[in-house]
N, C-alpha and C positions, 0 to 999 in steps of 0.2 A: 705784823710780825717784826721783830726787833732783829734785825739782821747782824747790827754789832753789839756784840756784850763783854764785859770779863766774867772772867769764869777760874775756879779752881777746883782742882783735883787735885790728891796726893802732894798734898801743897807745894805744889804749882801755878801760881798765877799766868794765864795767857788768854791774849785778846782775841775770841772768835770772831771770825766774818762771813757769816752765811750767804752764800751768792744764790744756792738752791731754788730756783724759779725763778731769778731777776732777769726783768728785761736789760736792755740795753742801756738804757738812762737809770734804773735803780741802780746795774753794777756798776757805775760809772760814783754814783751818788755813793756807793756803801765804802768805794776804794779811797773817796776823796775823804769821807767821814775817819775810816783807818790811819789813811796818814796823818790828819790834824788828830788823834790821838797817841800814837808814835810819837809825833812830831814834839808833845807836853810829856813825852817818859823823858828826862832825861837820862835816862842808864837804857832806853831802849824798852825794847818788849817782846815778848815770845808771842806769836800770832799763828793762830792757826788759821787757812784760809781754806773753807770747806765748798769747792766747786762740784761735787755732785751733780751730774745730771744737767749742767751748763754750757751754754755754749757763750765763750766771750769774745766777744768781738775787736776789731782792730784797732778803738780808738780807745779800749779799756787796756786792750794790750800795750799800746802806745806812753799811758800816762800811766800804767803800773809800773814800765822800766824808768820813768821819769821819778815817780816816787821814789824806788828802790834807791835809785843813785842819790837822788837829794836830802831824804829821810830816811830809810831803811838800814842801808850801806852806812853812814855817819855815824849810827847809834845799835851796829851790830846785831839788828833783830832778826833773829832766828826766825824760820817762817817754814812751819809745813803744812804742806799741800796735798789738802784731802779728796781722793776721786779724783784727779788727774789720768786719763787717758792713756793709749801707752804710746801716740806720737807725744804726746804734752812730754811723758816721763823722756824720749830722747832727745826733744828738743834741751832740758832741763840736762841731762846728763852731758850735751854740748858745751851747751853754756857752762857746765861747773870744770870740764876740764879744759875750757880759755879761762877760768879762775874769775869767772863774774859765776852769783847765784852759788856762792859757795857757803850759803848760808842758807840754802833751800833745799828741803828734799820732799820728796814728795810719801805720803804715807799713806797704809791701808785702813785704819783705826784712828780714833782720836785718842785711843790707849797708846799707839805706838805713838803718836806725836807727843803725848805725855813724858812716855819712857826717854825720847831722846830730849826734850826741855830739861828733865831732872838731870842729864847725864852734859849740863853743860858745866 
C-alpha cells in the first residue's frame, strides 16, 4: 500500500498520508517520508494526514512536533487531520490557542479538508 501520494480534487493539489494500520516503525517511516517531501515544496504543501483507526505512539509524536517546527511551520503547510479522536481534537484545540498548530485542524471528510485548502 502506498501510504504517501499526491492527490487532487477540485483542483487542489495535497499530500496524503495514510497512517491507517501502521505499526509503530511504518508511522514513523511515512512521517519521515512526509517531511522530506515538504521539505522539496518550496512554497509548502497542503497535507492531509488521515489517522483513522491509529494509535500513535510517543516517539512519532515526538519527531512529528520536530518536523512541524523545522519543516512544516517555515513553509506554512496547512495540515488537516482526519479521524482524530476527540482527546486528539482538545489537545489540538490547546495547542492552537498558545498559537502553535495554528495551521491544523482536524476534519471529518477529506471533502472538508478540501473545502478548507481551496479557502486558503
Amino acid at each position: 500500500m502506498e501510504r504517501v501520494r499526491w492527490r487532487e480534487e477540485q483542483g487542489v493539489r495535497f499530500l496524503l498520508a495514510a497512517y491507517t494500520g501502521a505499526t509503530s516503525r511504518e508511522a514513523l517511516e511515512v512521517l519521515e517520508e512526509v517531511g522530506r517531501i515538504v521539505e522539496a515544496e518550496p512554497d509548502g504543501a497542503f497535507l492531509v494526514t488521515d489517522v483513522r483507526g491509529t494509535d500513535l505512539d510517543r516517539a512519532w509524536v515526538s519527531r512529528g512536533k520536530s518536523i512541524t517546527m523545522t519543516v512544516f511551520e517555515p513553509r506554512q503547510t496547512r495540515i488537516a487531520l482526519l479521524g482524530v479522536t476527540e482527546f486528539q481534537r482538545l489537545a489540538l484545540t490547546g495547542m492552537q490557542r498558545l498559537g502553535k498548530g495554528r495551521r491544523l485542524r482536524p476534519v471529518s471528510t477529506l471533502d472538508e479538508a478540501v473545502a478548507w485548502f481551496a479557502s486558503a
